[in-house]
Every structure is written in C-alpha cells, then in structure tokens.
C-alpha angles and dihedrals in degrees: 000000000000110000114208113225099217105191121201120233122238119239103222112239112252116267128193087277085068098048087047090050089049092050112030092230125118135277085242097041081050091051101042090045091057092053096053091251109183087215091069108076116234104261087042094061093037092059090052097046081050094059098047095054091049098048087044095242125170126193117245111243091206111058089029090059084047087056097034103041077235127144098190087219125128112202129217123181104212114179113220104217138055084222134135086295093038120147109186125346121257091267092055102038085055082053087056100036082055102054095049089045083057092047091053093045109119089020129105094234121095129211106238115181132220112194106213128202097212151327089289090053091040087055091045088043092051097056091042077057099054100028090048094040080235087158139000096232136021133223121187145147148197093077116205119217096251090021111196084212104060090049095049092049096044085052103050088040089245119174110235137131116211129204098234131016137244134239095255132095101242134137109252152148114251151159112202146157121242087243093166091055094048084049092056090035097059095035085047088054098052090047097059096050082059095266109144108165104058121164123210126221100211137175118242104293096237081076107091093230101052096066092047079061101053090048100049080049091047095048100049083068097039092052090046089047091242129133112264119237102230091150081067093056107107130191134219166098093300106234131130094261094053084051096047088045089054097040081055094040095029088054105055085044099121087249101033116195119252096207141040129212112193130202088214164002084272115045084042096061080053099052083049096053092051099053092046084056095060105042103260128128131209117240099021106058099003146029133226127181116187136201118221141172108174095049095247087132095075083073097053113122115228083034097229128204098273131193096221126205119163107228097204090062087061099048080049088065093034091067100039088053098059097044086061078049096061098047089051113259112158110262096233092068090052102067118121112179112189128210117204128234126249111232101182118204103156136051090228090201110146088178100059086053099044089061 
C-alpha cells in the first residue's frame, strides 16, 4: 500500500515587509521605529511595536547588529581560579551570573563570558572586547585600587559597570558594598562588648576594598580613643584554609586577639575550624562576626553575628545597569552602594563572660 507523505508547509516567519504590509508604514519608519529612532514619534512607534507582538516577530541579531554596528552581546569577565588573584569564589560567581541573566531576560542582548587568569588577562581580555567590538557592555569584579580596567574603558567611553570601585577619582558605573562601613560596624560592635584586641581577616590591599577595610577597621578604635590592632590585621587569598592558618599563628601571638572580623563566608568557616582545632568556642571565651552573601552563615555551627548582602541582588543590578549603560545613560546617574544587614546571633560581650 502506497503511503502519501503529506508535508506540511512552513509558514515563513514575519519580517519587517510584513510589518510594513499590516501597518501601512515604510520599510524605513518600521526599521527606525524598532530600533527606538527619535525621529519616529511615540504612537508611531507604539503601533508598530502593537503589530509585531501581535504577529510574533523577532528581530533578526544578526542583521540588527549589521545596521546598528551592535553585537547584542553582554560581556562578563569571570576568573576561573580561587587563587592568589581570585574575585569571588565559583558559588558566588554562578549567584552573580544569575542576577544579571535575570536583568537581560526579555532583552535581545545576550550575556557572553570571558574567564580571565588574572588582573593582567582580564586587562588583555577588556581591550580585545572594545577594539574588536566583541560586546557592547562589560561586567567585572575584583577591582584593584588603581585598576588598569576602569581607566582603559573611561577613556575609550566604554559602556561597563564594575562590582567594587577603585581609588580614583573616575566616572564610572558601578554596584558595590559600603565595605568601609561593615568593617566599622562589626569592630564597633566588638568594642563595644570590651574587646580590645580584634584581628581582621582581610583580602591583599591592592584590592580596593581591602583598604576600605582596613579604614572602616581603623576608624572604630580611633573614634573610641583606643589604640588600634594593626599587628592583628592579616592578608590573603581568602579561602578556608588562609582563615584556619591566622586563627593557629594569630593565637600564640604574646597579645592574642579575642575576636575575630572576617572578610567572608570563607575565610569565616576557616576561622571556625581553627578554632574548633584548638579547643575554643565561639561565644564563651571568644567572639567571631562574619560577613556572607550567599547565606552559607546560617549553618554555621556555632551560628555567628553576620553582616548579609545577597549577591544575587547585586548581580541583578549589575545587569540592569548595564543595560541603562549601553543605551547611553550617563554613568553618574548608574551607582548603587549596598549596605549589609546585621544578623545578630551572638551577644559579642567580652565583659559578661569575663565576670
């Protein structure tokens, strides 16, 4: 029995002629309009906008990016190691990467990423970016003090928007925390509670926000008249193992600290291992207060008192910021500085244990 192959024709899918056929406008009023022309007046360009919802078009990227000099592309530098030029660990880049995923959703740009080695490649890998027209916008983080990347892309009016700012005194997009204020807050805090010698986990000072560390730490004990304990202030990568290695050395120093502040969720679970290692427990003979993004610090055991910031909230703003950049908004007007939450889970009172 012969069988018949009926095939089914393809509708093809509506262009900017058909637009054009629906409407009664031109070819060139349709195209300008999609691409938000001033020279198209509002309900022109509403009505367009009308008739190709409801006849399911999509611009083409491709040729868009060909009239338009647009690659559609949102760029992200992501480095691929938690080693000595690390930015954020793998769990919280995917938090960031989310949020600004979120942000480009129902857009027609699309979020490309660049791992990086280090400061030097991500500086390499920013001007391939612009000189090769690679993306029309740039995310990054870990931002040096004097960061090389911030002062290639102002000066080529590139649009970016970086997590963390630099030292100078540029304008710039950015999404930051208020890392000097945390640092005051939680030394504040243990002051406070009659602590007086507090050491500080803190990342390598040629990272911005490390110094602003080390200023909001500075200033608790300048403000209290007391002198400040520098000699606890400790450098590095940030992992568990750097924070387990500076509770053991930090505590047979001759005036060993009685609390602890930590830069992160990291370093923190390694201030707490170390701690465990050598007999002493948080909250009876010595106090610890965290810093966390991705919530990880609500499993600490023992819970300690944590300054909170979701990250993804920032790679959120991150994105939508951006997105403002690369349509030209004027990057003063695109600046979000967070301020963390206290989430306070332990009384942090040296003097009501001391009794």
């Amino acid at each position: 029995m012969a069988a018949h192959m009926h095939k089914t024709r393809r509708t093809p899918p509506p262009t900017i002629k058909t637009l054009a056929e629906i409407t009664g406008y031109s070819i060139a009023t349709i195209s300008k309009a999609l691409r938000d022309s001033p020279v198209v007046s509002p309900v022109t360009r509403d009505l367009i906008f009308k008739a190709a919802r409801e006849v399911g078009y999509q611009a083409n990227a491709r040729g868009m990016a060909l009239r338009t000099g647009k690659s559609f592309q949102a760029a992200v530098l992501m480095p691929v190691t938690a080693a000595r030029d690390y930015e954020w660990d793998g769990v919280e880049y995917t938090q960031v990467l989310s949020g600004v995923s979120q942000a480009l959703e129902g857009t027609d740009y699309r979020m490309s990423v660049h791992v990086i080695r280090d400061a030097a490649d991500g500086v390499e890998t920013a001007r391939r970016i612009v000189e090769h027209g690679l993306a029309d916008g740039l995310i990054f983080s870990g931002i040096l003090a004097d960061d090389p990347r911030i002062d290639l892309l102002v000066d080529h009016h590139f649009p970016f928007v970086s997590m963390g700012r630099c030292r100078k005194d540029l304008d710039y997009a950015h999404v930051d925390i208020d890392n000097e204020w945390a640092a005051h807050a939680a030394t504040a805090r243990l002051i406070a509670g009659g602590h007086r010698r507090i050491a500080l986990v803190n990342p390598e000072r040629r990272l911005s926000y490390a110094l602003d560390r080390l200023d909001g730490f500075a200033r608790a004990f300048r403000e209290t008249g007391i002198i400040a304990s520098m000699d606890l202030v400790v450098e590095g990568d940030l992992s568990t193992h750097f924070g387990r290695q500076s509770v053991i050395e930090l505590l047979q120093a001759a005036e060993p600290p009685t609390a602890f502040v930590c830069i992160n969720e990291s370093t923190t679970l390694g201030v707490l291992s170390g701690l465990g290692s050598l007999g002493r427990q948080v909250g009876v003979d010595i106090d610890v207060i965290a810093y966390d993004d991705i919530n990880v610090s609500a499993y600490f055991t023992p819970p300690v008192t944590t300054f909170y910031q979701p990250i993804e909230v920032l790679g959120r703003t991150l994105g939508q910021f951006l997105l403002k950049r690369m349509e030209g908004e004027d990057p003063k007007a695109l600046r979000q500085v967070f301020r963390p939450t206290l989430i306070e889970r332990q009384p942090d009172n040296l003097g009501g244990r001391l009794a």
